[in-house]
C-alpha positions in Angstrom: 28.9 -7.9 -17.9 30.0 -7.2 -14.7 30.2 -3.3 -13.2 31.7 -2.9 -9.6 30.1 0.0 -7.5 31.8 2.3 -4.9 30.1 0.2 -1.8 30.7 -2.5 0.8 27.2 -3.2 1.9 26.5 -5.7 4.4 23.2 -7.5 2.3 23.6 -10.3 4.8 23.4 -8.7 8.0 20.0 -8.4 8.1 18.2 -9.7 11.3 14.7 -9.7 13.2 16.5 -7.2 15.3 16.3 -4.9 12.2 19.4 -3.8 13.0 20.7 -0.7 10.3 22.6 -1.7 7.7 25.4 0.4 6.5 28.8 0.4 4.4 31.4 -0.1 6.5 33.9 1.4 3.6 31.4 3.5 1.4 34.3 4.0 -0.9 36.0 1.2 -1.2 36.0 -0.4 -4.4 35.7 -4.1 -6.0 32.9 -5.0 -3.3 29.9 -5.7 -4.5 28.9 -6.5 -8.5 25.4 -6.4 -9.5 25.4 -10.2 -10.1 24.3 -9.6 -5.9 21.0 -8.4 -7.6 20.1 -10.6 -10.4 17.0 -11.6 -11.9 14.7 -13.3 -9.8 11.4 -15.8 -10.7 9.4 -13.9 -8.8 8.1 -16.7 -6.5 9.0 -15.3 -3.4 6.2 -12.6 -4.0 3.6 -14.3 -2.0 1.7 -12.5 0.3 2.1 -9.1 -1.4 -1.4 -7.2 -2.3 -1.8 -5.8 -6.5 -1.6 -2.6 -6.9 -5.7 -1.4 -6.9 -4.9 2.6 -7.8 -4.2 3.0 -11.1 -3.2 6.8 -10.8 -0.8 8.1 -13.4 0.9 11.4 -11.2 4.4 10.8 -10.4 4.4 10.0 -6.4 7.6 7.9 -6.9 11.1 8.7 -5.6 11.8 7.8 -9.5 9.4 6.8 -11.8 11.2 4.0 -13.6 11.4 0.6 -11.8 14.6 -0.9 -10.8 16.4 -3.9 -10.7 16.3 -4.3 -6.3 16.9 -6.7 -3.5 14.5 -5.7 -1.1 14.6 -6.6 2.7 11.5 -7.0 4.8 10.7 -6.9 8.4 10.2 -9.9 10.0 6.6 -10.9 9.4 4.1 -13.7 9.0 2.8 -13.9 5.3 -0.5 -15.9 4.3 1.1 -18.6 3.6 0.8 -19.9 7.3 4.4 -20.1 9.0 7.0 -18.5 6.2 8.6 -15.6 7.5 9.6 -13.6 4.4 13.0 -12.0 4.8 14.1 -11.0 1.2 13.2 -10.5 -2.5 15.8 -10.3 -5.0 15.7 -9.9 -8.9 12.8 -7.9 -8.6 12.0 -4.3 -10.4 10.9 -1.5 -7.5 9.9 1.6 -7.1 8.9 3.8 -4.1 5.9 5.9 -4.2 6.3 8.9 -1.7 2.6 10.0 -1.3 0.9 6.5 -0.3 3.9 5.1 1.5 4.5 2.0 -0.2 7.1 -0.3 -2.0 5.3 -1.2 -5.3 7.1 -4.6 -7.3 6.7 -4.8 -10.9 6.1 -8.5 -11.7 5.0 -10.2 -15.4 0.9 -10.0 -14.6 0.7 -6.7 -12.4 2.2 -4.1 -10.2 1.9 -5.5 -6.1 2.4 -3.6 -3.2 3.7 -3.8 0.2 3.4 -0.7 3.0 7.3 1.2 3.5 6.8 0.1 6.9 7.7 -3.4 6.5 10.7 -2.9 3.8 13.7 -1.9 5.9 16.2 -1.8 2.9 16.1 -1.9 -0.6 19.3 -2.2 -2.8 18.1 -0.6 -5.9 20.5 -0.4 -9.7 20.5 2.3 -12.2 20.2 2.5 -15.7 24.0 2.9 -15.5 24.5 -0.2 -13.1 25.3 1.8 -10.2 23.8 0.6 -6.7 22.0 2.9 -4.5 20.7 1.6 -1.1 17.7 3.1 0.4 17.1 2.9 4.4 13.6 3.1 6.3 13.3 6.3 7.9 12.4 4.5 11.3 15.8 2.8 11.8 17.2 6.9 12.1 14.3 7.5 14.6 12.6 9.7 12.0 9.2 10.6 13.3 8.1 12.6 10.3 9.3 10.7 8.2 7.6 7.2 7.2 9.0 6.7 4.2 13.3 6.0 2.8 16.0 7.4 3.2 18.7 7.4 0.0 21.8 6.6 1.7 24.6 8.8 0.1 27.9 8.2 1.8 29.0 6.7 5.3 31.5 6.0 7.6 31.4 3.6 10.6 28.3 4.7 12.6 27.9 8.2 10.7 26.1 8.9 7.6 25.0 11.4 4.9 21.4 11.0 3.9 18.7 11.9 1.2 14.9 12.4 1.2 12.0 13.5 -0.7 9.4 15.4 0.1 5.9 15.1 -2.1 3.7 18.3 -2.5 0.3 17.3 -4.4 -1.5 20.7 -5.4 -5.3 19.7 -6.2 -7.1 20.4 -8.9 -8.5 24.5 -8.3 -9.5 25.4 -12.3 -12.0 27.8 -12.2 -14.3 28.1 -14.9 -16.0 31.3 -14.5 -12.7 32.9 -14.3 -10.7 30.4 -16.7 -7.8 30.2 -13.7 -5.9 27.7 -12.1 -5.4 24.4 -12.7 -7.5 21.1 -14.5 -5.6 18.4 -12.7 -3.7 17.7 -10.0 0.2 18.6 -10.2 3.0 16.9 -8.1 6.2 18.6 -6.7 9.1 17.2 -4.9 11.7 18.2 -3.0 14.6 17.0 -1.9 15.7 17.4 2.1 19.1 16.5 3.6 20.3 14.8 6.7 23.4 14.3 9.1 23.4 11.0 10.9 26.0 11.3 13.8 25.2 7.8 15.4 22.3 9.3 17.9 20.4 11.8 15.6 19.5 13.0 12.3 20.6 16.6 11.7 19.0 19.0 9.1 21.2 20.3 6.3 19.3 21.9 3.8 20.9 24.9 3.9 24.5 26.8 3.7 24.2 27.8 6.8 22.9 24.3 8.6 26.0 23.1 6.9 28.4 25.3 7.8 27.4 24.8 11.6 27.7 21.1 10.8 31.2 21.5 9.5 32.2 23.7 12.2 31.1 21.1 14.6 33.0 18.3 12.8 36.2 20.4 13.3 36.2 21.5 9.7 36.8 25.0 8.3 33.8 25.3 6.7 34.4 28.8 5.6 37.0 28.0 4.0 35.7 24.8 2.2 32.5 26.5 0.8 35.1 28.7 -0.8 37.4 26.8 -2.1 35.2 23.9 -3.8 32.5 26.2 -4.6 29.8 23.6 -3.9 26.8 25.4 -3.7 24.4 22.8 -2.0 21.3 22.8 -4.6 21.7 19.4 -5.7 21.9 15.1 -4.9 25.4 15.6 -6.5 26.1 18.3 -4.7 25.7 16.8 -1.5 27.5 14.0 -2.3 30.4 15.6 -2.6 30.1 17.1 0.8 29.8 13.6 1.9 33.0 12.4 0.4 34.5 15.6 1.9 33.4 14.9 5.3 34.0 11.4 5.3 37.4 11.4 3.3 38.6 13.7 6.5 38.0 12.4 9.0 
């Protein structure tokens, strides 16, 4: 069964240059099916570490692994002279907290630190493709983690992060307060790629001055589709606003 997803992505256009890689037509249809990502042997995992920390709080960007194509940094691998470039057909998941790229493979979970992944192509249970972009290639100096890549045009992009909070264990027993284990929040952030920098948009007002600076009304769209910026969704219909414009 094959599902086409609203994308053009440029999965060969990686180089050692690590140069980004973005949809040229984000909405364009009939590009990409996910026979791009299919089902690997695995055997390309060489050089990856197991996973040692067998911690059950939810550090991941999702939880559930994914069907992926992963691309990596240019790098030596154990092997001796291989330089690894891709893995496809492989299940993923980020975890936020430790900063890694875990791989689910037959035997055990492996690892490999987010700062040698530059892009992961990543299906849903639905057989939608999501890409997700290293931080670094934005210039993010906070960030050391992904980006989730909502919409673009050209050079300009809308984009998605997460933000782990870990709140320790603080029970009390004396006083029969707080909490017995640790508890994990996230939330998500926003950003505004105009080709040179990332821009905050987290909030209402953020975005208005974004749309004012695009040449948009922004009074006037808040109003009139009634997006109230709280959620991935809702963002992503600012994206196709923006980008449908322009």
């Amino acid at each position: 069964m094959k599902h086409l997803f609203t994308a053009c992505l440029l999965i060969t256009a990686f180089s050692v240059s690590a140069q980004r890689i973005l949809p040229q037509s984000w909405f364009n249809e009939n590009n990409i099916s996910d026979e791009a990502i299919s089902v690997g042997d695995q055997s390309r995992l060489f050089g990856i570490s197991a996973l040692k920390d067998d911690s059950k709080l939810d550090y991941y960007w999702d939880k559930d692994f994914k069907v992926s194509k992963v691309y990596f940094y240019s790098q030596k691998v154990n092997s001796g002279s291989v330089i690894s470039d891709s893995v496809s057909g492989i299940e993923t998941r980020i975890d936020l907290w430790n900063k890694r790229v875990e791989f689910n493979t037959a035997n055990e979970i492996k690892v490999a630190e987010a700062l040698k992944v530059s892009n992961i192509f990543a299906i849903n249970s639905e057989r939608k493709l999501f890409q997700f972009i290293n931080a670094k290639e934005f210039g993010s100096e906070n960030l050391t983690s992904f980006f989730k890549l909502l919409n673009a045009s050209e050079n300009n992009a809308l984009l998605m992060s997460k933000e782990v909070i870990v709140q320790n264990a603080n029970y009390n027993a004396a006083l029969d307060t707080g909490n017995k284990e640790a508890t994990i929040a996230k939330m998500d952030h926003f950003y505004y790629w105009n080709g040179t920098s990332l821009i905050g948009i987290d909030s209402k007002k953020e975005v208005s001055e974004l749309l004012t600076d695009l040449g948009f009304n922004a009074k006037d769209y808040l109003k009139k589709s009634g997006n109230k910026l709280k959620s991935e969704e809702d963002y992503l219909k600012l994206g196709h606003y923006i980008f449908a414009n322009r």
